[in-house]
C-alpha positions in Angstrom: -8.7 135.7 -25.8 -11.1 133.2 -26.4 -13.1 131.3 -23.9 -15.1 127.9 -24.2 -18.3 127.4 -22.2 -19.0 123.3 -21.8 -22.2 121.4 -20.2 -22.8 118.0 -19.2 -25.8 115.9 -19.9 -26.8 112.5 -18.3 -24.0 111.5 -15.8 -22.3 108.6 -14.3 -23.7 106.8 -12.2 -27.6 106.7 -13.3 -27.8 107.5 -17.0 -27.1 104.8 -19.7 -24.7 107.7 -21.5 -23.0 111.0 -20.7 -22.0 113.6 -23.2 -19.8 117.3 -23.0 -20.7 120.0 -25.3 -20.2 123.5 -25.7 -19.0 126.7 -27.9 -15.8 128.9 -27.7 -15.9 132.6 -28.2 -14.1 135.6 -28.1 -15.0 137.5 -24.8 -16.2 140.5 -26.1 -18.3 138.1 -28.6 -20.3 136.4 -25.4 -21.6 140.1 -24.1 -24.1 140.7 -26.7 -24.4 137.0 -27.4 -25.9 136.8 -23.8 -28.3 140.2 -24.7 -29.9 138.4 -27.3 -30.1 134.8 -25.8 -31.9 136.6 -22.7 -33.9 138.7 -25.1 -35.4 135.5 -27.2 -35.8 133.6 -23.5 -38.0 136.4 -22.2 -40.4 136.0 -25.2 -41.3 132.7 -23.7 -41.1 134.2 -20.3 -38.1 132.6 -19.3 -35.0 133.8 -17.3 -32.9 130.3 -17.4 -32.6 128.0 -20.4 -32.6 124.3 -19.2 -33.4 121.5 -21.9 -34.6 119.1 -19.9 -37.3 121.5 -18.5 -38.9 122.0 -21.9 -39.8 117.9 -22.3 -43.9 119.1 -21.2 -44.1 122.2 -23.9 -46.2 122.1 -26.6 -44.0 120.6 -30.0 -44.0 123.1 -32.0 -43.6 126.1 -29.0 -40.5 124.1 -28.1 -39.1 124.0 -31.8 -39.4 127.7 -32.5 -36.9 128.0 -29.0 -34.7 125.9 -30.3 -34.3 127.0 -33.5 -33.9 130.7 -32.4 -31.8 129.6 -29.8 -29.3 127.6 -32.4 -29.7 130.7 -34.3 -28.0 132.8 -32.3 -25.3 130.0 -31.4 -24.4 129.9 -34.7 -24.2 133.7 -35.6 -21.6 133.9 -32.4 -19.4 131.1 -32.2 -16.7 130.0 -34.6 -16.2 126.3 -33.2 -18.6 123.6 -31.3 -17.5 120.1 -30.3 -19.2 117.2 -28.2 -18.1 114.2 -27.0 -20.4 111.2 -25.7 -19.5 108.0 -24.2 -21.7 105.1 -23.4 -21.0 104.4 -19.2 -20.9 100.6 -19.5 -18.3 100.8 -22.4 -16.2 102.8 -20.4 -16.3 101.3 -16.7 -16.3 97.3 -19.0 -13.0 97.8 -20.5 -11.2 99.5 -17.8 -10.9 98.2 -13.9 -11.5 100.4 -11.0 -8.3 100.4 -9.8 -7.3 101.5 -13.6 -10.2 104.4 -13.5 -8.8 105.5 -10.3 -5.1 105.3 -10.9 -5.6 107.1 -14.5 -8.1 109.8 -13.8 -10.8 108.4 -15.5 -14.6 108.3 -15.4 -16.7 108.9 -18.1 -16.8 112.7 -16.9 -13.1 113.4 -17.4 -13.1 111.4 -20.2 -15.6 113.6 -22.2 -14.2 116.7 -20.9 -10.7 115.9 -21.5 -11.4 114.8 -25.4 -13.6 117.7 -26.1 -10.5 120.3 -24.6 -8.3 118.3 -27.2 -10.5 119.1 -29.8 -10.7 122.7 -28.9 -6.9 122.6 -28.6 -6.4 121.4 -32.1 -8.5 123.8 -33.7 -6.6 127.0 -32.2 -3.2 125.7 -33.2 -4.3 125.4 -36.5 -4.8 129.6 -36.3 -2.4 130.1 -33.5 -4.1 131.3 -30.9 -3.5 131.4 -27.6 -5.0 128.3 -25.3 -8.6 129.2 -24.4 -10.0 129.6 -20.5 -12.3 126.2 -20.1 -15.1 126.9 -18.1 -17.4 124.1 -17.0 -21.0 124.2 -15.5 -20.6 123.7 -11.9 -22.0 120.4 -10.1 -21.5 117.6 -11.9 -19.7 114.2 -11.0 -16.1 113.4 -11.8 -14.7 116.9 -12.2 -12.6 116.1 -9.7 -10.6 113.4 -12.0 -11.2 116.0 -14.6 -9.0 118.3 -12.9 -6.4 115.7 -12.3 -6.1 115.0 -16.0 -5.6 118.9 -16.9 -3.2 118.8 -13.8 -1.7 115.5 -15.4 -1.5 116.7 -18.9 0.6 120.7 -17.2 -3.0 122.6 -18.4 -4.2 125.1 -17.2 -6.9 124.0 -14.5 -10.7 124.3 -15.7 -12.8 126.5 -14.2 -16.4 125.3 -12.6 -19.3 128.1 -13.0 -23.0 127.7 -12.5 -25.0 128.3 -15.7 -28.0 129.5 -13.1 -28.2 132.2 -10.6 -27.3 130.3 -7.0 -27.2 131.2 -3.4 -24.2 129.9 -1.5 -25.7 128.2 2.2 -23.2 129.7 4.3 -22.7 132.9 3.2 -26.0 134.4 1.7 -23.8 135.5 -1.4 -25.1 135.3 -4.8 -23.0 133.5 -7.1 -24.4 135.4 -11.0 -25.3 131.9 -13.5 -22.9 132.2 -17.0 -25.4 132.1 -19.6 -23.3 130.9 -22.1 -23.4 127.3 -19.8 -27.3 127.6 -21.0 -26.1 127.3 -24.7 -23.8 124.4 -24.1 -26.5 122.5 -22.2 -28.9 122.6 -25.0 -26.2 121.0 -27.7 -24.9 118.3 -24.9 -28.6 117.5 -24.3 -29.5 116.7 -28.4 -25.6 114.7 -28.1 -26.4 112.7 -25.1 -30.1 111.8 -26.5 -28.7 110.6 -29.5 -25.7 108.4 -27.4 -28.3 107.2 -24.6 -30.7 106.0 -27.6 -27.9 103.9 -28.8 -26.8 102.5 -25.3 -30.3 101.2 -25.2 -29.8 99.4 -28.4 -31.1 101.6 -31.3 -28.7 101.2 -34.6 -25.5 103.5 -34.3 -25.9 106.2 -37.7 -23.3 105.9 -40.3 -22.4 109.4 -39.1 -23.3 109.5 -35.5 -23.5 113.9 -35.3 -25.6 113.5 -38.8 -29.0 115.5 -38.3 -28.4 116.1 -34.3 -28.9 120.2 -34.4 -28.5 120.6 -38.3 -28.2 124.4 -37.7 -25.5 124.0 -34.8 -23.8 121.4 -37.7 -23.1 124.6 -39.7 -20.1 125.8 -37.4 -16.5 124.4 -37.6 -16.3 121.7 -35.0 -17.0 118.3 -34.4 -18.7 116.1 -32.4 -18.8 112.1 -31.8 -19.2 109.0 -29.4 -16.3 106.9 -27.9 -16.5 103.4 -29.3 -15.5 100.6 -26.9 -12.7 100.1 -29.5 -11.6 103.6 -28.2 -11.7 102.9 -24.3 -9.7 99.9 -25.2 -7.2 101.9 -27.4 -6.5 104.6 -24.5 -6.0 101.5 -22.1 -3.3 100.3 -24.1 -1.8 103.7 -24.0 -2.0 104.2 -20.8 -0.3 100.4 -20.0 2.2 101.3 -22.4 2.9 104.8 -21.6 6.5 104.3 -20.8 7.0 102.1 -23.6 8.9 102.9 -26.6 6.6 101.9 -29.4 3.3 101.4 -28.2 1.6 98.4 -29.6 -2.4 98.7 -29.2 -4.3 95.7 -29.6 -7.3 97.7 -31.9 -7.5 99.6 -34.6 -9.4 102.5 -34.1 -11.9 103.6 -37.3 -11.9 107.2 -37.2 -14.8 107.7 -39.1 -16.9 106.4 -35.4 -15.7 108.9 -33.4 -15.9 112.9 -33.7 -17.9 113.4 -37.1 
């Protein structure tokens, strides 16, 4: 069995962008995957890997994690894949009554793409449909689930990627520290997506030079285009049509490269 471990970064409602990421894994894989992630973080003296938490570290201190943290990413996992979308792109080319009555925010949308991807690649082997575990708290995995739910999936799972303490009942709910490895690939996906909400130039190949060891697995990873948004609307207006007649054309070379 195979498992994939995704992580947000940005979100909805206050970030220009908002990206998914992750890995998937065969389960006896993630066990000494997780020894020597934890190994290389207590070098540094740390016991949780969070991106945005390293922002104040010294350059070069920061790069040697990184690297050594990609490292190991890439000696574990056979498949990555990351999906961004710019908010405004999303919530301009669909209404609210359409987000609400279709499931989709720019949450879902991420994390319903990248399960497609992950999809694709195991029916090329034939595998079996991996468990999809998310990290826990972010917003819009309720219309996430309604789109597995929707689609006859197998419902995502939500798990913390730190240790937390529940408020009612004192119990200790254990982090998944493989949540830590999709937040740092989400984190160099959304950077690149929020620096292009905010107007930089959009690269040729949008994944080119994001984590160029990470870009060594099989996988892919990309940025919804408003031409996509406005693709899937016309689907979803025309989903009980015969021929569906979209009013783009979709350029596959902007999204998932």
């Amino acid at each position: 069995m195979f498992t994939a471990y995704l992580d947000a970064s940005g979100d909805i409602h206050s970030a220009d962008a908002l990206a998914i990421a992750g890995f998937v894994a065969a389960e006896e894989v993630w066990v000494d995957w997780e020894r020597e992630w934890i190994a290389r973080l207590n070098r540094d003296n740390l016991t949780c890997f969070h991106r945005n938490e390293l922002s104040h570290w010294p350059s070069s201190k920061r790069e040697r994690l990184l690297e050594d943290l990609s490292t190991i990413i890439l000696n574990h996992s056979p498949f990555r894949v990351g999906v961004a979308v710019i908010n405004e792109d999303l919530t301009g080319g669909t209404t609210p009554q359409q987000q609400k009555e279709w499931h989709i925010n720019g949450y879902s949308y991420a994390g319903r793409a990248a399960s497609v991807e992950i999809n694709e690649w195991r029916k090329s082997w034939g595998g079996k449909y991996p468990t999809m575990i998310f990290e826990d708290g972010d917003t819009g995995k309720g219309r996430l689930i309604d789109l597995f739910r929707r689609d006859k999936l197998p419902a995502p799972i939500f798990k913390p990627k730190r240790d937390r303490t529940h408020r009612k009942s004192g119990i200790v709910e254990k982090g998944i520290v493989p949540l830590q490895a999709a937040d740092l690939y989400a984190y160099d996906i959304f950077s690149r997506a929020r620096d292009i909400a905010k107007g930089k130039p959009l690269s040729r190949n949008f994944a080119s030079g994001i984590n160029p060891i990470i870009e060594r697995l099989t996988g892919r990873c990309g940025i919804a285009t408003v031409g996509h948004v406005q693709f899937m609307a016309d689907g979803m207006q025309q989903r009980d049509a015969l021929i569906l007649q979209p009013s783009v054309k979709i350029n596959t070379k902007d999204f998932i490269r």
